[in-house]
C-alpha positions as CSV (number, residue, x, y, z in Angstrom):
1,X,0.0,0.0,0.0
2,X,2.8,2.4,1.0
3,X,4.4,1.6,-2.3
4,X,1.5,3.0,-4.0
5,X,0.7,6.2,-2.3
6,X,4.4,7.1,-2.7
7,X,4.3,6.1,-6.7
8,X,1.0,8.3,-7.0
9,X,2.7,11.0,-5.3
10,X,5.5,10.6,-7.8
11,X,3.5,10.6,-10.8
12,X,1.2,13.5,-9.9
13,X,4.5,15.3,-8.8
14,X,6.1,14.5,-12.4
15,X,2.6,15.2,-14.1
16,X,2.3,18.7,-12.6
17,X,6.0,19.6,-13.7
18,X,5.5,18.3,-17.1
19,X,2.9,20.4,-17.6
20,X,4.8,23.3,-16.0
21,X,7.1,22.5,-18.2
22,X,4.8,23.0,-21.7
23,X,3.4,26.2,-20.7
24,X,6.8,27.6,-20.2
25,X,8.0,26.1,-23.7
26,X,5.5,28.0,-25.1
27,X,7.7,31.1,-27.0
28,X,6.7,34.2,-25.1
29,X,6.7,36.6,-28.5
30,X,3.8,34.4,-30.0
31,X,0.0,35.6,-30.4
32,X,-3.0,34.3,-31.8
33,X,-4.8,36.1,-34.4
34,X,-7.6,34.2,-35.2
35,X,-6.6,31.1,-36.7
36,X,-3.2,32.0,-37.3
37,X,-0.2,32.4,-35.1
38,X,2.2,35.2,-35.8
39,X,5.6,35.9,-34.3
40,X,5.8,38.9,-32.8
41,X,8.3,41.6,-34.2
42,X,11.0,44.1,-32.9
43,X,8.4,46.7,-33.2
44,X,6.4,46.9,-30.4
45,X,3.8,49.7,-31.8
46,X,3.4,47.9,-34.7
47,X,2.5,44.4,-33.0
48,X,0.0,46.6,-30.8
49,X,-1.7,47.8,-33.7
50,X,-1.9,44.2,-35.4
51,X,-3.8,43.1,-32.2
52,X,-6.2,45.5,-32.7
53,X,-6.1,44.5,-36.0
54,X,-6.6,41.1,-35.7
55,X,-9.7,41.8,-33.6
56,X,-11.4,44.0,-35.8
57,X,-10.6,42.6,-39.3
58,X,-11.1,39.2,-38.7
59,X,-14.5,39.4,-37.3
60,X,-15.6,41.3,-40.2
61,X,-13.5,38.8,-42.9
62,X,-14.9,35.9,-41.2
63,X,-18.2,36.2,-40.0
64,X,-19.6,40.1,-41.9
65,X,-19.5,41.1,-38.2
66,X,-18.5,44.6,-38.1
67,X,-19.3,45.1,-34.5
68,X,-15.7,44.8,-32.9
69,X,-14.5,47.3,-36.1
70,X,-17.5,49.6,-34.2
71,X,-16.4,49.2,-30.8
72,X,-12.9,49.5,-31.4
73,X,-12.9,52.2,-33.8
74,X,-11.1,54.9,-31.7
75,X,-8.8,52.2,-30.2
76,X,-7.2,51.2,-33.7
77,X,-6.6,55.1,-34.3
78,X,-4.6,55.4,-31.7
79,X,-2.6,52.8,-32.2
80,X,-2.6,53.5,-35.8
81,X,-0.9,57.1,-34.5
82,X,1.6,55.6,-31.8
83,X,3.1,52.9,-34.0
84,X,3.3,56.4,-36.5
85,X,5.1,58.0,-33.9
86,X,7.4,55.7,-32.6
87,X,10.9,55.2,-34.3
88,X,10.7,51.6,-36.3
89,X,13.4,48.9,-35.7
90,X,16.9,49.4,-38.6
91,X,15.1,46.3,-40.6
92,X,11.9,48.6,-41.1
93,X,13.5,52.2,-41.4
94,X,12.6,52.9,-45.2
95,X,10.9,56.1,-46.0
96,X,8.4,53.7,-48.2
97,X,7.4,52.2,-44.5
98,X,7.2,55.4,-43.2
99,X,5.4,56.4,-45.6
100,X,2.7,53.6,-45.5
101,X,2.2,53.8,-41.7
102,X,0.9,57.5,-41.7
103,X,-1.3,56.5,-44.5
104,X,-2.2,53.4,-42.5
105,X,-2.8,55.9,-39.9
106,X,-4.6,58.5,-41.4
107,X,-6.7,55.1,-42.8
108,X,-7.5,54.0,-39.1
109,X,-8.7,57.5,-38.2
110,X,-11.1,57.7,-41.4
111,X,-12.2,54.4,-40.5
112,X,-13.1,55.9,-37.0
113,X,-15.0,59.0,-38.7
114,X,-16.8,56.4,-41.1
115,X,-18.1,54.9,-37.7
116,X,-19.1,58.3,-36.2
117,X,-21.3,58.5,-39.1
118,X,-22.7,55.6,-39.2
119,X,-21.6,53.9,-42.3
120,X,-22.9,50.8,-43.8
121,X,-21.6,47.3,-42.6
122,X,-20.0,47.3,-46.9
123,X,-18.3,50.4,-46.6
124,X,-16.7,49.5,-43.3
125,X,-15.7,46.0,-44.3
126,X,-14.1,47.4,-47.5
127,X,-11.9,50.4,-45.6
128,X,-10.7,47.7,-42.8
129,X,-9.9,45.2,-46.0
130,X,-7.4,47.8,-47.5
131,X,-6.3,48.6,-44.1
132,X,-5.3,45.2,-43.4
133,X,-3.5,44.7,-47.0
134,X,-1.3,48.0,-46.0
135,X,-0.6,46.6,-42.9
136,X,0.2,43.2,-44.4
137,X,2.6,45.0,-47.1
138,X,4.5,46.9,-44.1
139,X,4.8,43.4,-42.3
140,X,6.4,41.8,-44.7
141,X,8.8,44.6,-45.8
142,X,9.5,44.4,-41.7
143,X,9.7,40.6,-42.1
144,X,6.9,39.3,-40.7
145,X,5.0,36.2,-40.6
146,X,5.8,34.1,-44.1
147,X,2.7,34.1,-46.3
148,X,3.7,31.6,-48.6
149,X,0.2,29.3,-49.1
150,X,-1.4,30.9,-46.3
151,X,-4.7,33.0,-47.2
152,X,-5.1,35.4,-44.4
């Protein structure tokens, strides 16, 4: 009987640091954006605004739900403006990424003013569409996440 109690001890004991040990495995720069992971980049602004992203384009993409895109309207703007402001990372210090970020910025904050008004379900999903293919082309020049075969 002892022999028992002291192997279940030792196998919830190596059970619990086993799965100690997967969480911690887990790399830390890794989100999930839908169905997708993506590695997180060296710019931090820029990986703030893909969140926000993420949480309004795919719902619309997905399921025509432009709710979120509603909601977080003003919270993509801002984003949109502090990842403008902030200096970008040597592999993503072009003046055609600069350039493409204040446009995806001044994109964000029109999409924000297209809410205020009270624009159709359509119009939003096509201005968060374009949105997300500028953001896609900055990511990429930045190297992000590899595309190849992967409809996103």
């Amino acid at each position: 009987m002892r022999r028992l109690v002291v192997a279940g001890a030792a196998l919830v004991l190596s059970a619990s640091v086993l799965s100690a040990q997967s969480t911690s495995a887990k790399p830390p720069m890794k989100h999930d954006m839908g169905k997708m992971d993506h590695m997180a980049s060296s710019w931090k602004e820029m990986d703030e605004f893909h969140k926000l992203l993420g949480a309004t384009f795919h719902p619309v993409k997905e399921k025509k739900n432009t709710k979120p895109l509603r909601e977080k309207a003003d919270a993509l703007a801002a984003a949109a403006r502090a990842w403008t402001a902030s200096t970008a990372p040597a592999s993503c210090a072009t003046a055609e990424v600069k350039s493409t970020v204040a446009a995806i910025s001044t994109d964000a904050l029109a999409i924000g003013n297209q809410v205020l008004a009270q624009a159709s379900d359509d119009e939003l999903s096509k201005a968060i569409t374009t949105l997300h293919d500028k953001f896609e082309g900055v990511e990429k020049k930045c190297g992000g996440h590899d595309m190849k075969g992967m409809k996103h």
